[in-house]
C-alpha positions as CSV (number, residue, x, y, z in Angstrom):
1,X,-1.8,4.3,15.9
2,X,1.0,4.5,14.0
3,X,4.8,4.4,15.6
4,X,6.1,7.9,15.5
5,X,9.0,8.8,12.7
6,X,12.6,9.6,14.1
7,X,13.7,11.9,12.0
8,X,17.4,13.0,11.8
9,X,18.1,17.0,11.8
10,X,20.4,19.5,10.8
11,X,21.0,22.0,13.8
12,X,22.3,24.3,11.3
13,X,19.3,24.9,10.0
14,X,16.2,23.0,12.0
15,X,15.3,21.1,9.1
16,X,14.9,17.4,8.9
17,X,17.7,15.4,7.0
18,X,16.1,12.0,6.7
19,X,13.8,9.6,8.5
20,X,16.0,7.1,10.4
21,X,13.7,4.4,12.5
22,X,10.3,4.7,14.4
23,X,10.1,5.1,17.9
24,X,10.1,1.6,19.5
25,X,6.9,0.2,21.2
26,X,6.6,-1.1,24.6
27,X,6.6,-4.6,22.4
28,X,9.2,-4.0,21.2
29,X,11.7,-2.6,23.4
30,X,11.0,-6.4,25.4
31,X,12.3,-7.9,22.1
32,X,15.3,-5.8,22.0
33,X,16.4,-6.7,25.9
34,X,15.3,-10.3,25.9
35,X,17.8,-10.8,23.3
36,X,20.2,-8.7,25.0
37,X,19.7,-11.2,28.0
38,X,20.1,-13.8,25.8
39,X,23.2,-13.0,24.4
40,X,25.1,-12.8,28.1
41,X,27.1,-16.4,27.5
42,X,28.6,-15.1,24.6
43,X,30.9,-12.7,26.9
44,X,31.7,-15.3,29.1
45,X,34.8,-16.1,27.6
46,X,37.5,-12.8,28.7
47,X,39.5,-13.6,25.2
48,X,36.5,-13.3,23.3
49,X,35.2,-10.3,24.8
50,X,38.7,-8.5,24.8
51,X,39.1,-9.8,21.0
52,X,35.7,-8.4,20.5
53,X,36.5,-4.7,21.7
54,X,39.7,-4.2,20.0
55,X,37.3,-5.6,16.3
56,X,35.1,-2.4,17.8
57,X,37.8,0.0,17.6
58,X,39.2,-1.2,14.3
59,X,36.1,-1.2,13.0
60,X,35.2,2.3,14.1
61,X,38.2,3.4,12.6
62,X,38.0,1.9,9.3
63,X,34.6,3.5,9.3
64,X,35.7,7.1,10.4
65,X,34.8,9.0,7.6
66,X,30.8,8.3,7.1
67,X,30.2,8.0,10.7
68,X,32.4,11.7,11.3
69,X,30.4,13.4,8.4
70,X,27.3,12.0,9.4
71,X,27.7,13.3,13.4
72,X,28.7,16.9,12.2
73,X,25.4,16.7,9.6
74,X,23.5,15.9,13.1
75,X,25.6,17.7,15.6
76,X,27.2,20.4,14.2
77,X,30.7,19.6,16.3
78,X,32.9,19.8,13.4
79,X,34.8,17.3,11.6
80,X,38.2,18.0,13.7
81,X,36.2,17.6,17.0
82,X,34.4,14.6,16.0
83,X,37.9,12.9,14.8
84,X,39.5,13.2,18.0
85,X,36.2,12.3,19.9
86,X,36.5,9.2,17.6
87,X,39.8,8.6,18.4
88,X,39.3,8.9,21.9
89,X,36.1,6.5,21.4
90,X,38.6,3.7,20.1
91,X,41.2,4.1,22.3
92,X,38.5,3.4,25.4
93,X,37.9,0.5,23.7
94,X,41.3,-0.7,23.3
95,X,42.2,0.3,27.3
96,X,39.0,-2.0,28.2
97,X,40.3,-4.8,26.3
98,X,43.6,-4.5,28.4
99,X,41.6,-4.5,31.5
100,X,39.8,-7.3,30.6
101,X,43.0,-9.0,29.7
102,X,44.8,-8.4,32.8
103,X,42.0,-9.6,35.3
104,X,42.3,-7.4,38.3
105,X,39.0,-6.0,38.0
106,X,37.6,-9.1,39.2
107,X,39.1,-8.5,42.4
108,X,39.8,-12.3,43.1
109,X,40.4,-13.0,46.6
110,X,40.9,-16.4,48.8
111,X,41.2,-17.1,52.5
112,X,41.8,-20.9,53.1
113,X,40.4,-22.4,56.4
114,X,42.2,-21.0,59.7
115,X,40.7,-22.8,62.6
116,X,43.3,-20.5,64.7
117,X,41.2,-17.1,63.8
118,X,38.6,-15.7,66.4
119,X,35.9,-16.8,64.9
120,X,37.5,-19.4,62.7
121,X,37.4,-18.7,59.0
122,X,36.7,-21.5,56.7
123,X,37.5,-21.7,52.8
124,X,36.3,-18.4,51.3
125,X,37.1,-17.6,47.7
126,X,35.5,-14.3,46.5
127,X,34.9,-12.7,43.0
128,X,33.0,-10.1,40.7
129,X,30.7,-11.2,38.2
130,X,28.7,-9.3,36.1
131,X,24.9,-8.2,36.7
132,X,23.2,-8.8,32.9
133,X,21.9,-6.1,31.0
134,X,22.8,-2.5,30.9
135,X,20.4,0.3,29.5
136,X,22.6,2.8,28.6
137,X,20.9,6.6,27.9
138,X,23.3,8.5,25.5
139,X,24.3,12.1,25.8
140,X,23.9,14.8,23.5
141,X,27.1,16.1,23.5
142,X,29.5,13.4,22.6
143,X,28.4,11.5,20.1
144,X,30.5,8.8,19.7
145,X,32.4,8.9,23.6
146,X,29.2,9.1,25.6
147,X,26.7,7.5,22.9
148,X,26.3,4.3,21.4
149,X,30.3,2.8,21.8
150,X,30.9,5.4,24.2
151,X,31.9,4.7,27.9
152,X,29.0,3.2,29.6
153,X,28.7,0.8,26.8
154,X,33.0,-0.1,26.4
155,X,32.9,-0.4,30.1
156,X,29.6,-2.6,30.4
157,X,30.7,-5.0,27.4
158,X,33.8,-5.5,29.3
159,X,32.3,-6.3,32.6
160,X,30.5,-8.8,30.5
161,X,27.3,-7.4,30.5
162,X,25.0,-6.9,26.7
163,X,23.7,-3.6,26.6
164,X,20.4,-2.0,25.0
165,X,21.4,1.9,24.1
166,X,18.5,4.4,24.4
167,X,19.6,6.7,21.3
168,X,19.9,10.1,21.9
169,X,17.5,12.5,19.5
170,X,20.1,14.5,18.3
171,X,21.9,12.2,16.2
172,X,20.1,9.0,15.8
173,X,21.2,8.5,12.2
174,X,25.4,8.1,13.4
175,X,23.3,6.3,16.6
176,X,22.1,3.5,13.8
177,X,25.4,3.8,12.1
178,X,27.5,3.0,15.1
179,X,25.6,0.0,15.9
180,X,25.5,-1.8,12.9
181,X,29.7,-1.5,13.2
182,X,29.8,-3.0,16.7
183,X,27.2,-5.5,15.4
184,X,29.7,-6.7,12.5
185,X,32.6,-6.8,15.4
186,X,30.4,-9.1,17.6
187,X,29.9,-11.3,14.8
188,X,33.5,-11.7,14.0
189,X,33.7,-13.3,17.3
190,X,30.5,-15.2,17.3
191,X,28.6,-12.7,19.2
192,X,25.2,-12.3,18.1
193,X,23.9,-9.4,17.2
194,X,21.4,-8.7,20.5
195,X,24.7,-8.1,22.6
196,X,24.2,-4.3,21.7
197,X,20.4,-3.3,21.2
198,X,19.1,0.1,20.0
199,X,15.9,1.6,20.8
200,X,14.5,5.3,20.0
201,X,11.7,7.3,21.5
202,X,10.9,9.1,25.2
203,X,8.9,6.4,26.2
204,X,11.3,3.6,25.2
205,X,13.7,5.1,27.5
206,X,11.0,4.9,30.5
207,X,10.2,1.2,29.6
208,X,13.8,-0.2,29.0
209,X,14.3,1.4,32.5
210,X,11.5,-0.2,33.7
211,X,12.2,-3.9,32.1
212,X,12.9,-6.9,34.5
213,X,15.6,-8.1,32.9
214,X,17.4,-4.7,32.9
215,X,20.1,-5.0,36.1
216,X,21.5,-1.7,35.8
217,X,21.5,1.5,33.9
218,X,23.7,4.4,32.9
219,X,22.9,7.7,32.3
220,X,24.4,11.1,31.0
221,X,22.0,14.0,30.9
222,X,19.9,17.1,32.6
223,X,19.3,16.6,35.7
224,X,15.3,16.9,35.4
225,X,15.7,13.6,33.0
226,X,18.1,11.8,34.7
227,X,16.2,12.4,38.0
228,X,12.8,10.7,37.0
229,X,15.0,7.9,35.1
230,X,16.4,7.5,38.6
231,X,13.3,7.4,40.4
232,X,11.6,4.9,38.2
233,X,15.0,2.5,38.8
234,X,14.5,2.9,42.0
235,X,10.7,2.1,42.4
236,X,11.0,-1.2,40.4
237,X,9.9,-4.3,42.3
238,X,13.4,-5.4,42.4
239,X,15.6,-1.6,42.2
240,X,18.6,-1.4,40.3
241,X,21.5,0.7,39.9
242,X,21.5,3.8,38.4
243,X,24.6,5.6,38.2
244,X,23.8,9.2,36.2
245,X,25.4,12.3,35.7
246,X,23.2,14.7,35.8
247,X,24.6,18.3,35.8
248,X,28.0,20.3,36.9
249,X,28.4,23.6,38.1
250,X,32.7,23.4,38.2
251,X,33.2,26.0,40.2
252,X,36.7,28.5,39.7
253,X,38.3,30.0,42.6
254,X,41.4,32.2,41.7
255,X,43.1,33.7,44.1
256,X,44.0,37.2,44.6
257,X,47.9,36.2,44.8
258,X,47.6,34.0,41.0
259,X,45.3,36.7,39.5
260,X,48.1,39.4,40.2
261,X,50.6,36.9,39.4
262,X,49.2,36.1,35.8
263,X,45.5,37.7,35.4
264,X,45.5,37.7,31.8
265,X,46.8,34.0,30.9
266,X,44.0,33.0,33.4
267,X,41.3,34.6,31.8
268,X,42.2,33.9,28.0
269,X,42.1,30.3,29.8
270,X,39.0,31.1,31.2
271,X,37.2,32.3,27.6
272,X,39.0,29.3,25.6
273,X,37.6,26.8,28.5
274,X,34.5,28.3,28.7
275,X,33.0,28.6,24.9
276,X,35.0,25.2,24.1
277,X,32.6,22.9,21.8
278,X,30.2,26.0,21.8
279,X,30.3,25.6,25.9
280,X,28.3,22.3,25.6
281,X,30.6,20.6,27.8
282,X,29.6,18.8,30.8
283,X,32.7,20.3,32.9
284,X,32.0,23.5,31.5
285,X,33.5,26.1,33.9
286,X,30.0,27.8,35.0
287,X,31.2,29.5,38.0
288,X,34.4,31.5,39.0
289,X,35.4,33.4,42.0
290,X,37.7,36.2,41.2
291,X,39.0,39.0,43.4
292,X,37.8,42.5,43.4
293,X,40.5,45.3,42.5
294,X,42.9,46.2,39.8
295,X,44.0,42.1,39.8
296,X,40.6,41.0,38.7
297,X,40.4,44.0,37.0
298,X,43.3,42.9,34.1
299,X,41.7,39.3,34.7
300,X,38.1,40.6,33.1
301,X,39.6,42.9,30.6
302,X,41.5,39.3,29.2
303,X,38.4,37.0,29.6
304,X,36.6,40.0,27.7
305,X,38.8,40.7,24.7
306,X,38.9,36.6,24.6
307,X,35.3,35.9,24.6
308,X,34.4,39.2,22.3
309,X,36.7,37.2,19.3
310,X,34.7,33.9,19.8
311,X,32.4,33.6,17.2
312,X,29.6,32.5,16.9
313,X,28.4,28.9,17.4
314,X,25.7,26.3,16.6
315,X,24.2,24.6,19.8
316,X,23.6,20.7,19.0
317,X,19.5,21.6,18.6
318,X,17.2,23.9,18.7
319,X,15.6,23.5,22.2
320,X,19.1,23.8,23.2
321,X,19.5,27.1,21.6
322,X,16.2,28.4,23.3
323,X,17.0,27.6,26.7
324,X,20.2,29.1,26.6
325,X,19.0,32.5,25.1
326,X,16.2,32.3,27.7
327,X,18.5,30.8,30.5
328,X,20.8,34.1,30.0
329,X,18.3,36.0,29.7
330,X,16.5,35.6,33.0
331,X,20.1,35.7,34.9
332,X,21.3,38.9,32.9
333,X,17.9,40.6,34.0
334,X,18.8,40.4,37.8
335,X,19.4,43.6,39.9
336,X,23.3,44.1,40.0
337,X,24.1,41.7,37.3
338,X,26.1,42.4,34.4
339,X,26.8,41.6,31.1
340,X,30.8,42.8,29.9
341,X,29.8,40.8,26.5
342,X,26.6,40.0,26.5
343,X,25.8,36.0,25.7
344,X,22.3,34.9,23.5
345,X,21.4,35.0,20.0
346,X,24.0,35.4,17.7
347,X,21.7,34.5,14.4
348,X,18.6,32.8,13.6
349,X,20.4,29.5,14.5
350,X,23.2,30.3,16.2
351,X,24.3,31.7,19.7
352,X,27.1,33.9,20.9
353,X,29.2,33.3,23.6
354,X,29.2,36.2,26.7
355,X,29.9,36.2,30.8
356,X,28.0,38.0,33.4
357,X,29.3,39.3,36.4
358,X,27.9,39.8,39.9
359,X,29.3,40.3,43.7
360,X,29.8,37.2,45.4
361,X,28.0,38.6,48.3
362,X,24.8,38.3,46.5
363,X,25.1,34.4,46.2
364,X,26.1,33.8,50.0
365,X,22.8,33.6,51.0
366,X,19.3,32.0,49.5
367,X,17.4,34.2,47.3
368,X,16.9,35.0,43.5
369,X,20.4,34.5,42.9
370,X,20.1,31.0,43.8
371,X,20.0,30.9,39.5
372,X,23.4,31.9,39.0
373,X,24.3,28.7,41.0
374,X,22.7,26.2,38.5
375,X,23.8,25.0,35.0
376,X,23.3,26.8,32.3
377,X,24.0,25.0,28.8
378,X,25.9,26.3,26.4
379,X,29.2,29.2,26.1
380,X,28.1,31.3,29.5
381,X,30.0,31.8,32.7
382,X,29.4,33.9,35.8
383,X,32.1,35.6,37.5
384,X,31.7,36.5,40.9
385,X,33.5,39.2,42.5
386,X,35.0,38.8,46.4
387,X,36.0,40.9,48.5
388,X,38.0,38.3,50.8
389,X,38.1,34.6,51.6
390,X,34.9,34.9,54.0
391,X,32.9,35.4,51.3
392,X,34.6,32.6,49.0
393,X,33.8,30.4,52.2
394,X,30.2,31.4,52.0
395,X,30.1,30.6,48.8
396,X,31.3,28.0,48.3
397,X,29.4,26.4,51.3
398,X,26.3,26.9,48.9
399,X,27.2,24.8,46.3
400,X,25.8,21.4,44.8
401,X,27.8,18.5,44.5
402,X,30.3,19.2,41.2
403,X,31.8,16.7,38.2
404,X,35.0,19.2,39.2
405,X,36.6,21.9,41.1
406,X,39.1,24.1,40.6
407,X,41.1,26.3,42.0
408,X,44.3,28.5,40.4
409,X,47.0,29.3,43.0
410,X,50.2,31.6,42.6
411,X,53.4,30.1,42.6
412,X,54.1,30.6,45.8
413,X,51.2,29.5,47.2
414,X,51.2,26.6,45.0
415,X,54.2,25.5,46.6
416,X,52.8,25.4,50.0
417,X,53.0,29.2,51.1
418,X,49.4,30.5,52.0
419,X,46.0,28.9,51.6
420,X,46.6,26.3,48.8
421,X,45.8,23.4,50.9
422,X,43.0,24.8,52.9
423,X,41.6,25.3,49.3
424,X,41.7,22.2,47.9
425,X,40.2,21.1,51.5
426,X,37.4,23.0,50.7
427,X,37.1,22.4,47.4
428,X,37.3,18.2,48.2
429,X,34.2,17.8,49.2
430,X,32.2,19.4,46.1
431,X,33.6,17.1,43.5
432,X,34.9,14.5,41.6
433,X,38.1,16.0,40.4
434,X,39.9,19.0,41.9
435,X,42.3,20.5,39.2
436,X,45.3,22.9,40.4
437,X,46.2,25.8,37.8
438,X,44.5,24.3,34.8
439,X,41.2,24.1,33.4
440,X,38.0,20.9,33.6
441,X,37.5,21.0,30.1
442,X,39.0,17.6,28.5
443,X,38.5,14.1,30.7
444,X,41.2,11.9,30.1
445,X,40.9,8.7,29.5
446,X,43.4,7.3,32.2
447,X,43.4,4.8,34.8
448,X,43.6,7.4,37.8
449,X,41.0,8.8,36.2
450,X,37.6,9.7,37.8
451,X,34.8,11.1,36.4
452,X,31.5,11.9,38.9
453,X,31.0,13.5,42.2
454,X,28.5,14.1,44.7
455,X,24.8,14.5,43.7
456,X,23.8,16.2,41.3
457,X,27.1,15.6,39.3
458,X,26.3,12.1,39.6
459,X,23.7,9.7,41.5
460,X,26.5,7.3,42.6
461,X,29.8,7.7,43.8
462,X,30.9,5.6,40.6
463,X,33.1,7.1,37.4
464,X,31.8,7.1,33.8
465,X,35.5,7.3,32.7
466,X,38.4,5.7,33.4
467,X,39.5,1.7,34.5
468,X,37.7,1.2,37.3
469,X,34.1,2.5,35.1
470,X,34.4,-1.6,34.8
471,X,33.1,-1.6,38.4
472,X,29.4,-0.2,38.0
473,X,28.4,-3.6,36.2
474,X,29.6,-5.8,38.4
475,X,28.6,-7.6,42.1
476,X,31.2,-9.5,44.3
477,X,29.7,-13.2,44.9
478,X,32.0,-15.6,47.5
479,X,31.8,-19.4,47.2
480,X,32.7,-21.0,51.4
481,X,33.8,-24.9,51.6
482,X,33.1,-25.3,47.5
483,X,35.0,-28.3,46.3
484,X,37.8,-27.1,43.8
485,X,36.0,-29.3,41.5
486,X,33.3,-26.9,41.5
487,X,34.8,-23.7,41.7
488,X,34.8,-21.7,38.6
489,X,38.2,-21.4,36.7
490,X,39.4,-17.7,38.2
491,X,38.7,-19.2,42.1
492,X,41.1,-22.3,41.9
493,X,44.1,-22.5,44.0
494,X,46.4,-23.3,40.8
495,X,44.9,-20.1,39.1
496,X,45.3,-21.8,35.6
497,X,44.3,-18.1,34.5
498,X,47.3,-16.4,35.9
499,X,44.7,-13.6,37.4
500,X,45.9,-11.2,40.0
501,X,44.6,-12.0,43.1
502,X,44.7,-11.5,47.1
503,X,45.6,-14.9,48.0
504,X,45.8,-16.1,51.9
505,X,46.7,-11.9,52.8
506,X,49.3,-12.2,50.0
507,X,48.9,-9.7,47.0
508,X,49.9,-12.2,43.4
509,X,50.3,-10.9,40.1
């Protein structure tokens, strides 16, 4: 039988731009990670392996222009989205390179021998090292920060691990692009080529999962996809980690106080937040709690006139576009919703953006509503009406684990007058990140930063953004009474690397 085309298509229209590659057998998806595997001693060396991720990012750079026209032909993002998605891309890279440089993330620390302690301690000297090959499952909606250079990849190559990237369907073509470019930057440095593999196809994606010499995996995507990934990593002979993000409800709470302190700058945020990147965001705001009465009243009329001058928008593919019409559909058909602009088809490959509304009271218990409090992809929100903080409470005791949480305050209650704390107590245990007065949309790329949360957000309590993303490809491994002789470089009492470490109870730097 012949290996299946992948073609490369234009969401604008349906139809197929070129043939890029051929789904990859079970053959050869082995080929792809055994040289993966084999390439590990070639990011040994923390210069090279710094030196190669800043070549990445130049690279990248001096390539902008094909690989930008070639994601909006696939993606349909737009070349002033894809730019800064680029940017952002490089600038991962670059802040991994300074991680690598400085040293702390491999955590170095070294007890010598007290014979004093209760029991005694002998000579301990304890480090990270990193677990091998990473599959890494790209998204669909950032081509270039959650794809083939993106995060999971920066961070794994950092860690020291080679990775093999499952492409995503919607833009294999800038997928091929991308790795040829951090191809030519591992060859700059001597890496060969196998340190970043590349493998199309549904079942390709099941087998790299599935490989032996696969130690962990990465994963941005549904939930029913990421879920059976998940499963299969864990029902290997020898399980690995998985560390997925699945899918984000980022729930809104606004208070009665801040909605008749500023209802309609909150929902022209709301709208902008919303139908950002035709809503194909993973922090999407899906969810909002907003007061009954004349307050929430001015806020609707705002998120209304806002969302009624959104135009409208291409989803990244066709399924896409399907389940959202149909998604809406089945939520806007349920007794007592409604539908101030009404979201779906906005052409024959478009959507429009729209909201529903309901009572919050018909989503504090179990029951058909239960829909309204999962995902739904693309530039839709719910807003649900309260009567008081009971019924936010009930609410929000029903809700999955969250990539984020927010909650907008008035000033005064922002500064400690009211319920602002007990919020964000409530709030804390849904999610990743718990934003004050602002909106989820846009994940900076920052050292504080975290980026997960409880399941289904994510299937570990790891970040996919940020420093410490270094952290998911990595195991601690302690060497007791080794001779110094022996000890690797990083573990040796004159630290001829200058690394950061914990040394004797003493933090060093």
């Amino acid at each position: 039988m012949a290996a299946a085309p992948v073609w490369s298509v234009d969401p604008r229209t349906g139809k197929q731009r070129e043939q890029v590659a051929v789904e990859a057998t079970a053959q050869e998806v082995d080929a792809t990670v055994r040289a993966a595997h084999a390439a590990r001693a070639s990011l040994a060396d923390r210069a090279v392996r710094s030196a190669f991720l800043r070549t990445a990012a130049e690279q990248l750079e001096a390539a902008k222009d094909g690989l930008v026209e070639t994601a909006d032909a696939e993606t349909a993002l737009g070349p002033v989205r894809l730019t800064g998605e680029l940017a952002r891309t490089c600038f991962q890279l670059r802040a991994f390179a300074d991680i690598v440089d400085e040293g702390a993330f491999l955590d170095v620390i070294i007890n010598h021998p007290d014979d004093t302690a209760t029991p005694p301690i002998p000579d301990l000297r304890r480090y990270k090292v990193p677990l091998g090959v990473v599959a890494v499952y790209s998204a669909s909606n950032f081509p270039f920060a959650f794809s083939v250079a993106g995060g999971d990849t920066a961070s794994a190559l950092a860690a020291g691990c080679p990775v093999v990237v499952k492409a995503h369907p919607d833009h294999p073509a800038l997928s091929e692009l991308v790795a040829k470019v951090l191809r030519r930057a591992a060859a700059a440095h001597g890496i060969p080529a196998g340190v970043v593999g590349l493998v199309h196809g549904f079942e390709a994606g099941v087998e790299l999962v599935k490989h032996p010499l696969v130690a962990a995996a990465g994963f941005t995507g549904s939930v029913r996809g990421g879920r059976a990934l998940f499963d299969a990593a864990a029902a290997r002979p020898n399980p690995i980690p998985f560390h997925g993000e699945l899918g984000s409800l980022n729930p809104v709470v606004v208070t009665e106080a801040a909605a008749a302190e500023r209802a309609e700058t909150i929902g022209t945020g709301l709208a902008g937040s919303m139908t950002l990147g035709v809503g194909q965001f993973c922090v999407k705001p899906g969810l909002v709690l907003a007061p009954n009465g004349a307050a929430g009243d001015r806020l609707l009329k705002s998120l209304t006139d806002a969302v009624s001058d959104t135009d409208a928008g291409v989803l990244l593919d066709h399924r896409m576009r399907d389940n959202f019409i149909a998604g809406v559909a089945e939520r806007a058909e349920l007794p007592e919703v409604e539908s101030p602009v009404t979201p779906g088809a906005g052409g024959e490959h478009t959507v429009s953006a729209g909201f529903l509304t309901v009572s919050a009271d018909k989503l504090a218990e179990e029951g058909a509503y239960d829909l309204l409090l999962e995902e739904c992809f693309g530039p839709v929100t719910v807003v649900a009406r309260y009567e008081d903080e009971a019924e936010v409470r009930s609410v929000l005791s029903r809700l999955p684990g969250n990539l984020t949480a927010t909650v907008h305050l008035s000033s005064e209650e922002a500064a400690g007058e009211g319920r602002g704390a007990e919020l964000l107590a409530e709030l804390t245990p849904l999610a990743g990140r718990v934003l004050v007065n602002g909106w989820p949309t846009g994940v900076a790329v920052a050292p504080a930063q975290h980026h997960g949360g409880p399941y289904p957000a994510t299937t570990s309590t790891s970040t996919s953004v940020g420093g410490t993303a270094i952290e998911r490809w990595m195991r601690p491994v302690v060497y007791q009474g080794a001779p110094e002789a022996l000890l690797p470089p990083e573990l040796r009492d004159d630290n001829p690397l200058g690394l950061p470490r914990r040394y004797d109870g003493r933090l060093e730097r």
